[in-house]
Phi, psi and omega in degrees: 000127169304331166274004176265011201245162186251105182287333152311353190261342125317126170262339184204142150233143180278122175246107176309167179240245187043190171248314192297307193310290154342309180311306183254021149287322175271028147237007170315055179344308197265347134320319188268336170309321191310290183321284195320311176281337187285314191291326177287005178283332187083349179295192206252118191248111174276135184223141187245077206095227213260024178303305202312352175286339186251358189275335191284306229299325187309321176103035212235341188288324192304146174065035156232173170239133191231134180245152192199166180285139204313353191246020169241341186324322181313318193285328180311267228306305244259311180268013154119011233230146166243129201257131187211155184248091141212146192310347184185120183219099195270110160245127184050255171273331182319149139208137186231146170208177194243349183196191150291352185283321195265329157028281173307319186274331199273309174300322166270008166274355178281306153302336184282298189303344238241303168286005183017065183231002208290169157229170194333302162328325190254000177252127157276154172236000000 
């Protein structure tokens, strides 16, 4: 259960991508609390697709720039987020990516963050 779980207890969290999965997390009260402390924590929070529905629910999207699949941007842009079209895009703790096409750039800015290795390019500050 998710209100049983601990962000100390965590080094990252992964946020799926699809629609059912998003779907029923952003409407999770302790999912979305989950999300909201994993970000403020500074640990490394990855969103996928359509993930980036529970970083708006969270109230965490505002001010950051975020990339997400093309049919939620509206929602990114409607909670404060600057929404930009690229395969992977880390701000701060953030990493966002747009599909499955993109994977490859998304796993490794992930691993970069995990290895505190990212670089100036790919973190915003």
């Amino acid at each position: 259960m998710v209100a049983d779980a601990s962000v100390g207890d965590y080094d990252a969290l992964l946020l799926p991508g699809g629609t059912v999965n998003p779907d029923q997390l952003r409407v999770d009260k302790d999912a979305v609390s989950f999300v909201r402390d994993f970000v403020e924590s500074g640990k490394p929070v990855a969103a996928i697709c359509h993930g980036p529905w529970t970083l708006i629910e969270a109230g965490v999207a505002a001010g950051r720039t975020l990339t997400s699949f093309p049919s939620i941007r509206t929602d990114l842009r409607n909670a404060g987020a600057d929404v930009v079209d690229q395969d992977v895009v880390v701000d701060r703790n953030l990493i966002t990516s747009r599909s499955p096409e993109d994977l490859p750039a998304f796993s490794e800015a992930i691993v970069s963050q995990l290895a505190g290795t990212a670089t100036e390019e790919e973190e915003k500050s």
